[in-house]
C-alpha positions as CSV (number, residue, x, y, z in Angstrom):
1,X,86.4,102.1,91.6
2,X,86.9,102.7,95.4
3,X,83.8,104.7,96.4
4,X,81.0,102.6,94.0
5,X,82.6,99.4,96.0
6,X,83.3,100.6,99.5
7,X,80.3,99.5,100.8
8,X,81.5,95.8,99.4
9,X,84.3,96.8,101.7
10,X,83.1,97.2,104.4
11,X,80.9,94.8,104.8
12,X,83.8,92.1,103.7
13,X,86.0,93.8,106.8
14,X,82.9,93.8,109.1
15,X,82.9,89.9,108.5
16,X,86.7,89.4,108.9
17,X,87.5,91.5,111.7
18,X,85.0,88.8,113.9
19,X,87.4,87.0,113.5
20,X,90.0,87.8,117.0
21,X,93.2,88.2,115.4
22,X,92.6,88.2,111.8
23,X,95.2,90.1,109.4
24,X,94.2,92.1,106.8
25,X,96.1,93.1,103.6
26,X,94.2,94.8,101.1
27,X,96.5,95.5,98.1
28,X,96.0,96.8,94.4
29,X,94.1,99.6,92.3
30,X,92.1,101.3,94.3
31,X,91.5,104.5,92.5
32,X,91.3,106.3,95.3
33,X,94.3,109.3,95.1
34,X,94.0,111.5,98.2
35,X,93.6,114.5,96.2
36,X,89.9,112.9,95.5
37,X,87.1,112.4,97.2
38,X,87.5,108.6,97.0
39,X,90.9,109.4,98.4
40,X,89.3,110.7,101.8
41,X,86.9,107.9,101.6
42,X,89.9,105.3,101.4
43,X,91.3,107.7,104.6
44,X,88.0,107.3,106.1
45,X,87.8,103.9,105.8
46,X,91.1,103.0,106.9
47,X,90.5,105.6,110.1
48,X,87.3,103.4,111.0
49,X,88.8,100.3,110.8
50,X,91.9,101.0,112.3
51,X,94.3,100.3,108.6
52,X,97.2,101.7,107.7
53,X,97.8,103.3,104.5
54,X,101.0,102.1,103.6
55,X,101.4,104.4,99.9
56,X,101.7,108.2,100.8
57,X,103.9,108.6,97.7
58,X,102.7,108.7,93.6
59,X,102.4,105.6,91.8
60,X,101.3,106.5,88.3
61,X,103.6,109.4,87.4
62,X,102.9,110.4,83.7
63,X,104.3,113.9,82.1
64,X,101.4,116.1,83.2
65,X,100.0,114.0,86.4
66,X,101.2,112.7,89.3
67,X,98.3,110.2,91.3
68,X,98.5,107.9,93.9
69,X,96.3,105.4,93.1
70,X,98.1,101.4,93.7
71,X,97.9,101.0,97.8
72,X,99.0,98.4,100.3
73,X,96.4,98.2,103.6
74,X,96.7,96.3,106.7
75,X,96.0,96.3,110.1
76,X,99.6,94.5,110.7
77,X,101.6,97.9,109.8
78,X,104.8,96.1,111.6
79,X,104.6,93.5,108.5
80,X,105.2,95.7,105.9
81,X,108.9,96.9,105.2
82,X,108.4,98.8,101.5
């Protein structure tokens, strides 16, 4: 889901960050493990746009998988506890 809407994305963060001061949380679904190439995209991404990835840790654990796929964003990393 990540990589087939990044560019979505990015053009939505292009439009906020004109805005001087805007905060940006970007929260849910993202599909985008780090063991994927959407992962590194997400890392990319967040890199570019100066984000922090909040989730370093798996959120869908199953017996045979372990993924990291829900993820909380922001540019306000001081904001965000746990």
């Amino acid at each position: 889901m990540f990589l087939c809407h990044r560019n979505i994305l990015q053009s939505s963060l292009d439009i906020v960050l004109e805005i001087q001061g805007a905060k940006i949380v970007l929260t849910g679904d993202l599909n985008a493990d780090f063991n994927t190439m959407e992962g590194t995209k997400l890392r990319t991404l967040a890199s570019n746009y100066e984000l922090t990835i909040h989730i370093n840790e798996a959120t869908r654990i199953t017996e045979t998988s372990k993924t990291t796929l829900d993820q909380v964003v922001t540019n306000i990393p001081q904001m965000v506890k746990s």
